[in-house]
N, C-alpha and C positions, 0 to 999 in steps of 0.2 A: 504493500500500500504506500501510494506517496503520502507522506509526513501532512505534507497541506493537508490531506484529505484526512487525516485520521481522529476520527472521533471521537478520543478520550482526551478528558480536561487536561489542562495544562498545568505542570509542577510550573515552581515558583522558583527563582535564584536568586539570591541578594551577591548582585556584584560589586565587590569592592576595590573601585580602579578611583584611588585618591584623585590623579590629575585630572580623571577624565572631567573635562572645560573644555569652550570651543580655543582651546590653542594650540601647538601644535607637540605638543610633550609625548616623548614615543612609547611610551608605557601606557598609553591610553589607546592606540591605535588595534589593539586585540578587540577588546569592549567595543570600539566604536563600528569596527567591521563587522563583529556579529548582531551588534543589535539586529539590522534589516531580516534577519536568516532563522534568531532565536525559536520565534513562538512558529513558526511550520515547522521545525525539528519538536515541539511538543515543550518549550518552556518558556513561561514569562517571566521577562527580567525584571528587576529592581535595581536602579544604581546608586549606591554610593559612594561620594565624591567631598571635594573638601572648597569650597567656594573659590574661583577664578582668584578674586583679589587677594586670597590668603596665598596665593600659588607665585612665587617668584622664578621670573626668568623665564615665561612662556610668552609667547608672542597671542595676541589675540587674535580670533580668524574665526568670526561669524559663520564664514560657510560652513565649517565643519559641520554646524547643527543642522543642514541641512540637508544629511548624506544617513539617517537614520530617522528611525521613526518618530515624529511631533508629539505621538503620546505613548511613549515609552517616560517611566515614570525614573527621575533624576534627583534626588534627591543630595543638597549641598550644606556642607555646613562649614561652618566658621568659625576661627579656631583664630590666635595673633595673627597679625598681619607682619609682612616681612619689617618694614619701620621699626616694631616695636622692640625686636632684638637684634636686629642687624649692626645697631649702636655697638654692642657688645660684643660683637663676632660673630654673633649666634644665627646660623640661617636655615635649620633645620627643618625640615616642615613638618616630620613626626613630633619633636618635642614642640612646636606651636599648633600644631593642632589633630596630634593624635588622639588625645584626649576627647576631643570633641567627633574625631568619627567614634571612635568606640561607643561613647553614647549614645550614639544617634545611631550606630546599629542597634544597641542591644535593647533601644525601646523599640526599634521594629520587630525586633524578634518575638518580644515579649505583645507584642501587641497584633500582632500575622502569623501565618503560617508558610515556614520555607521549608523546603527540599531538599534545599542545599547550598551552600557559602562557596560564591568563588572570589578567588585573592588574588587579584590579577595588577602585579605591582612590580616597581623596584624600590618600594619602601617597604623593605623587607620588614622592617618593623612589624607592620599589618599583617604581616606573617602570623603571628603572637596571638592573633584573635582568632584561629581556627581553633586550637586546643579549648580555649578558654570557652567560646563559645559551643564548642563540642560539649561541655563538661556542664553548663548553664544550661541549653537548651537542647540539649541533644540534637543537633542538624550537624550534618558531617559537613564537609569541608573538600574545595579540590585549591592545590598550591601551583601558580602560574609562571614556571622561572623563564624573566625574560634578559637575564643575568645571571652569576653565579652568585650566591650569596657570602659564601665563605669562597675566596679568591687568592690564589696562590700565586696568579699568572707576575703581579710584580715583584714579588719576590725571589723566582727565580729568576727573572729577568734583570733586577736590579732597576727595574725604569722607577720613576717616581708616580706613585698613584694620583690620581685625581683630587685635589684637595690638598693633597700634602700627605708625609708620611703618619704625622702623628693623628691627625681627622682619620684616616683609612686604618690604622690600629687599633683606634677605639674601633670603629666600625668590625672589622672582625674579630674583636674580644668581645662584643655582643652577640654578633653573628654563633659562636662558638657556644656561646651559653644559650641559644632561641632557638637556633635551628634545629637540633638533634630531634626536640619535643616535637615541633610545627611537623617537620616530616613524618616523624612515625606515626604518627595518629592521624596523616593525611586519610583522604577516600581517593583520591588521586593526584596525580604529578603530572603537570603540562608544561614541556621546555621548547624554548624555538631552538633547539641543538641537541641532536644525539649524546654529545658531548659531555652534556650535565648531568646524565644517569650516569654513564661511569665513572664522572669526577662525582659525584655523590656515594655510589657505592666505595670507592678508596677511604673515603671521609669517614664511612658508617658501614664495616662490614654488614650489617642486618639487613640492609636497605636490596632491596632487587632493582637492578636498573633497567630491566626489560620491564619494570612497571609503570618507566613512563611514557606518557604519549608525545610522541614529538612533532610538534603542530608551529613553523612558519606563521607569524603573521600574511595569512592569507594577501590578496591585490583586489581592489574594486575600480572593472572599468569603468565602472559610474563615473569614478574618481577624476580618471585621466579623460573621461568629455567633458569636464566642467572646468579643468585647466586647458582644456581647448578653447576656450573662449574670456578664459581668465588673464589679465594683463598685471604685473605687480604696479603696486601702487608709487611705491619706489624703487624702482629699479638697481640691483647691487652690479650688474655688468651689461654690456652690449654685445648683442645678438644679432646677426643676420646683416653684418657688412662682408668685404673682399678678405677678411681671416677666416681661418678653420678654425672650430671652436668646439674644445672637448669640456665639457662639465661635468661636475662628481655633485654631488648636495648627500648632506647626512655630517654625522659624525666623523670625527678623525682626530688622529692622537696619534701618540708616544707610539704604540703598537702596530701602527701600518707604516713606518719608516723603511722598513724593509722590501714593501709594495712599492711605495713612491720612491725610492731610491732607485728601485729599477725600471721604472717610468721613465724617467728624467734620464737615465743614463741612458736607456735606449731612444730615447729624444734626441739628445748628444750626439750618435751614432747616424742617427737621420742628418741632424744638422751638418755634421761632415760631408757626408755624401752628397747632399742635395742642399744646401745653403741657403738658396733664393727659394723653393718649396717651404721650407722648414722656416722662414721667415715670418710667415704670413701661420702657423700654427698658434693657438692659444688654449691652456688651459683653467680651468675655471676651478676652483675650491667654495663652495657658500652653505653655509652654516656648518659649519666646520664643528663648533666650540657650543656644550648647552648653556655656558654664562652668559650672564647680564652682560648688557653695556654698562661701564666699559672694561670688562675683566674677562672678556673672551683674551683668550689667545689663540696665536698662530700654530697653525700643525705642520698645515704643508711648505709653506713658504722658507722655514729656517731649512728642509732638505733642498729646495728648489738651489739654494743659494753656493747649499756645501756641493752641490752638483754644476753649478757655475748657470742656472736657466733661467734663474729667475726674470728675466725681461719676459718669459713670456707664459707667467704666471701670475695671477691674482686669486685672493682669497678672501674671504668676508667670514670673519669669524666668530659672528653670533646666528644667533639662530632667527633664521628667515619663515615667515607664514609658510603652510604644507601646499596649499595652490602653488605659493609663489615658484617650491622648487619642483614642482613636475611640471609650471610650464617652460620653469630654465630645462629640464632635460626634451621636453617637446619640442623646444626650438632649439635645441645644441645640433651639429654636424657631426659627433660624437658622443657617446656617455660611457665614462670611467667609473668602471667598479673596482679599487682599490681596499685589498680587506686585509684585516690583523695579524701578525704574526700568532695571534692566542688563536687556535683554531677549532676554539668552540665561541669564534662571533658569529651572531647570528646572522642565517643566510637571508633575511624577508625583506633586505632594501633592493634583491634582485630583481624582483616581482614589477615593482612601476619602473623600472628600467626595461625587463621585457616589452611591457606594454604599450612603452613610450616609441618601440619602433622605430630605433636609428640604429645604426652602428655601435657595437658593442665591446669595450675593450674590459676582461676580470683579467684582476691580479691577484690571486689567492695561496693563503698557504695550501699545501697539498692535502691536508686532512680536510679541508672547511667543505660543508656538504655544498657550497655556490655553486662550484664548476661538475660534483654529479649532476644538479638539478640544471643548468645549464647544457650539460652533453644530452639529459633528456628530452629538453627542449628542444635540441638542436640550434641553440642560438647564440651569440659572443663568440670573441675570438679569446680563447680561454689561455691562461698562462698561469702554473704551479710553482711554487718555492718550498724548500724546506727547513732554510735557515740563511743567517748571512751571509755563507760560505760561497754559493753559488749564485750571486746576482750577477756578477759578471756577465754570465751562459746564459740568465734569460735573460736580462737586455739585449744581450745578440739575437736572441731568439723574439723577444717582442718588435725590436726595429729591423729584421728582417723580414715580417709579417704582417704586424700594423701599418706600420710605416713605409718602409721602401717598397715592400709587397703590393698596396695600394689595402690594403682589409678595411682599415678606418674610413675608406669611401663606399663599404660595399655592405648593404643591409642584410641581415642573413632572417629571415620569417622565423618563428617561433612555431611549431607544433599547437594547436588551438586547442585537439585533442588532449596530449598530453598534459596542457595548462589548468585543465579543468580542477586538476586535482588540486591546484593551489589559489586559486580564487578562492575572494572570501566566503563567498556560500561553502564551498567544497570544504573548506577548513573550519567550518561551523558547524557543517552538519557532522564533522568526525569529535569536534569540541563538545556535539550534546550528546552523541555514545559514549564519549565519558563522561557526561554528567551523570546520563542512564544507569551506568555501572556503580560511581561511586554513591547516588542518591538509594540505589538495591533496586528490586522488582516494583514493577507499577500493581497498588493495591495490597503490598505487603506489611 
């Protein structure tokens, strides 16, 4: 029977995605793709969230609210606003307004009937409230990693974390003491990475990593029609003069130096060869950075420099509206997928790159599930690494392919079939078999 048609009531899910507001914060983007898809798979949602203005660092962008349903029920609350601690150093959102979701969940709890808690966050914090809320009202719980919570990757690496070393030590001296609980007593585990069952299972021999589901933030071409006719309001670069013009949008760090350094080098290797071509190339970086103005920093640009290119590279390293940056990749003459040397980052920023239908350049570590999903597509001009050791070889290999090769002129179609699987319906309706599973039997 299709789901649409199926005639038993509908279980209830209190989702807990803090950011979700219409901004652009990527830990909201699961929540906001399944809402459209939830109640034909057989479950009505309930969202909670923690008020826009309390939320620092997000860009506002009205449309988002307009890519999900109008009465789907959203519920926000308020908790310090950034001002009130910021004086102090303090810019945490769980410690200004943890507080206040957990209340405002647990008098819905206490006052409805749910099915099931899902925890769909990187304020792992929120984590904390499945146990707790298991234990109060008996409704199980499913845990959303769209991160790792306990993260090892700088410290073997030696790179500096996010924040700084001593902010990221507390953070996984918490993590150490919350996590173990929130897992075990999970109903289910939902990672956008293979990755984080087996770095879970090392953390926690009990835990089974074949127990979670590994579910991509889906792609909505709703999405990419409505940056077809969407224009930035302020424009971060220019598009569609007499240069070739590759664009990346997303995140970037410490951790894809090893990508962009063999971008650039095999740019270098063009420039040699062909000089007057390689003139007219540009590459684009935008929203690079999730900080505020003005404490983003540069990612790509200090490799650009140790690589000697930077003239023909720009970056904007705050975070630009979600329209904004699928319509820089709709009107790029390229789009660069450059990913982590940690190779359990998550593969779903592929997705509106498929869709967006240009010329495709991945640079991935060789474990990163990008470039499977990519060879099943049949699409991008894919490129693997396994460590520092060997950027030399792909650079030769990227600028004898992208570059000199002509590829970066040459669209390669995507599999339409094969794509179905990772749209966001497709990744909804596998998101509410686990709900099925972890909420138990209907009528039990």
């Amino acid at each position: 029977m299709n789901p649409a048609e199926d005639p038993s009531p509908r279980r209830k899910v209190l989702i807990v995605s803090p950011h979700f507001a219409p901004t652009n914060a990527p830990d909201m983007q699961r929540t906001r793709l399944a809402l459209p898809y939830l109640r034909a798979h057989g479950w009505e949602p309930v969202v909670l969230a923690i008020a826009p203005e309390c939320v620092e660092g997000g860009v506002t962008e009205p449309l988002l609210e307009e890519t999900y349903p109008a009465d789907i029920r959203v519920i926000r609350v308020r908790g310090l606003p950034p001002g009130a601690t910021r004086w102090a150093g303090v810019g945490s959102l769980w410690l200004r307004c943890g507080r206040a979701l957990r209340a405002a969940g647990e008098r819905l709890l206490r006052a409805e009937r749910f099915d099931l808690v899902f925890l769909s966050t990187t304020q792992f914090h929120a984590f904390s409230l499945g146990p707790r809320w298991l234990a109060r009202f008996g409704v199980p719980y499913v845990l959303d990693y769209q991160d790792p919570w306990r993260n090892d990757y700088y410290e073997r690496t030696g790179t500096r974390p996010p924040g700084g070393r001593l902010k990221f030590a507390l953070s996984q001296w918490r993590a150490r003491r919350l996590e173990p609980r929130a897992l075990r007593h999970a109903a289910g585990v939902v990672a956008v990475s293979a990755a984080y069952g087996s770095g879970l299972a090392r953390l926690y021999p009990w835990f089974d990593p074949a127990a979670v589901v590994v579910l991509p933030f889906g792609a909505a071409a709703a999405d990419l029609a409505t940056a077809r006719t969407h224009r930035p309001a302020r424009p971060v670069t220019t598009l569609g003069d007499d240069c070739f013009h590759h664009v990346y949008t997303g995140r970037c760090g410490p951790d894809m130096s090893s990508s962009l350094t063999a971008l650039f080098r095999a740019f270098k290797i063009y420039q040699a060869a062909r000089p007057e071509e390689a003139a007219r190339i540009r590459f684009h970086f935008i929203g690079t950075d999730y900080a505020p103005r003005p404490l983003g920093r540069e990612w790509a640009m200090p490799v650009a420099r140790a690589e000697g290119v930077e003239a023909f590279v720009t970056e904007e390293c705050y975070r630009v509206p979600y329209f904004d940056a699928l319509s820089y990749l709709l009107n790029a003459d390229a789009v660069l997928g450059v990913g982590s040397n940690d190779p359990t980052y998550s593969a779903s920023k592929i997705y509106p790159y498929v869709l967006a239908a240009r010329p495709m350049l991945l640079i991935f570590n060789q474990e990163s599930p990008v470039l499977a999903i990519a060879a099943e597509l049949g699409c991008g001009s894919r490129f693997s690494f396994s460590g520092s050791g060997d950027l030399d070889r792909l650079a030769q290999n990227i600028a004898a392919e992208w570059f000199l090769g002509g590829a970066m002129r040459r669209y390669q179609p995507y599999d339409p079939v094969a794509f179905r699987a990772y749209s966001a319906e497709g990744m909804t309706a596998r998101l509410a078999e686990c709900f099925e599973r972890a909420a138990g039997p209907r009528g039990g």
